[in-house]
Steps between C-alpha positions, in 0.01 A plus 500: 500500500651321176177336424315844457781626287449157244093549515562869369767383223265253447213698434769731269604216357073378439461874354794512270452166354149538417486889382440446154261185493281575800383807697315272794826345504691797541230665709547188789925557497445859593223437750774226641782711514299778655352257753869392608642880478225612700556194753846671535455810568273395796773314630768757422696271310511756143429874512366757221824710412350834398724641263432757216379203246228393765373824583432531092343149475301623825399799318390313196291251704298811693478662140356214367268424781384849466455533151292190544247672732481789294454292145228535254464143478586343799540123460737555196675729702562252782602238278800737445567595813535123617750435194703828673459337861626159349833642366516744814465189713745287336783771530457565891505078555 
């Protein structure tokens, strides 16, 4: 539907705006435009196009995850890997 498509440019929109003043701020547009992607793909409106780009960004995410669980020190290791999943994130909505 149209009104999915303006909550996810909305939520771009949120992130964009707010990316250098406030990370909560940015944090609650990409939670919004995943929410409204994800709300999509259940109803097969949008689809994931796998093309040579995603599969790297897919490989980064998995690396990341992985170097996470295998980290010296753990917590600053996951703050990382969250920053990866953010920018991961905002290139597959």
């Amino acid at each position: 539907m149209k009104n999915i498509e303006n909550i996810k440019i909305a939520g771009l929109v949120l992130m964009t705006i707010s990316l250098p003043f406030s990370v909560s701020l940015k944090t609650a547009g990409i939670i919004i435009a995943a929410a409204a992607l994800m709300i999509q793909l259940i109803r097969k409106e949008n689809y994931v196009d796998i093309s040579l780009i995603s599969r790297g960004l897919i490989l980064l995410f998995f690396s990341s995850l992985i170097s996470t669980v295998f980290a010296h020190n753990v917590a600053k290791s996951f703050k990382g890997a969250m920053d990866v999943i953010k920018y991961v994130l905002v290139f597959f909505i």
